[in-house]
N, C-alpha and C positions, 0 to 999 in steps of 0.2 A: 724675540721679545714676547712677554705669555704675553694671551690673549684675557682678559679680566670684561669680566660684565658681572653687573647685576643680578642678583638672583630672580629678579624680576622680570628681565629678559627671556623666561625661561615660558612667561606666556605664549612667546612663540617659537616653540623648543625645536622646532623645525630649519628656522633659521641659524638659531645657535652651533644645530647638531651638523650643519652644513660644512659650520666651521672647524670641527676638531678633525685632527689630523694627528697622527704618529710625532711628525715634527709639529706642529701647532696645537699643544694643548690650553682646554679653554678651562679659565679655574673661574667660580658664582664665587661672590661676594654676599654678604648679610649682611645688614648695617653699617656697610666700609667695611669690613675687615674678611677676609678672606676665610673660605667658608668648605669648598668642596671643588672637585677639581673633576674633569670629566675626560674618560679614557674611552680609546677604544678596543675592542674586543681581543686581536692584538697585542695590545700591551697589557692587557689582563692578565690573557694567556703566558705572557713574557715573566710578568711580576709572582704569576704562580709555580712556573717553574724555579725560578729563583730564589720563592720559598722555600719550595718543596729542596731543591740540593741544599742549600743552608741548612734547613731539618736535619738530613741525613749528615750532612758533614758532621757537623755540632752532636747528633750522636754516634759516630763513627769514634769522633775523637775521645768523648766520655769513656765507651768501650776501650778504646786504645789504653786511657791512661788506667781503667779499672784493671786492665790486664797486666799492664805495668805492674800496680801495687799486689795482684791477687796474684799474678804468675797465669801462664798463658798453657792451654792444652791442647793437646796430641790432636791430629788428621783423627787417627782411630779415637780419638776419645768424642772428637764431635759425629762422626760415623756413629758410635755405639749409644748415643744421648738423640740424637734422631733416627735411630732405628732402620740406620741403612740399609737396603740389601746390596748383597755381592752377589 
């Protein structure tokens, strides 16, 4: 069940901060209606990874299908466009 308090709660943010947890996330309220939601470091670090592969996938696929319509090149052709040595 979340945890919901007041934004106003947050005067004694020490307490609140007590309460978030991995599995207990605590979401502030403004006015009655749900406002901001407060994470740990953890699941920062979780949600940015999971950006970040989303980013690459989504352009991985782009690429795929540009190569599709464009036609796709040679081991030596990407060798001789980044200037490999051998």
């Amino acid at each position: 069940m979340p945890n919901i308090k007041p934004i106003s709660d947050l005067r004694n943010y020490t307490d609140v901060l007590k309460q978030v947890d991995v599995s207990k996330r605590v979401y502030l309220t403004r006015n009655g209606h749900g406002e901001y939601g407060i994470l740990t470091m953890e699941e920062i670090d979780e949600l940015d990874r999971y950006r970040a592969a989303y980013q690459l996938i989504t352009k991985l696929k782009k690429s795929e299908e540009r190569a599709n319509l464009e036609g796709w090149i040679s081991s030596e052709e990407v060798e001789k466009e980044l200037e490999v040595l051998k």
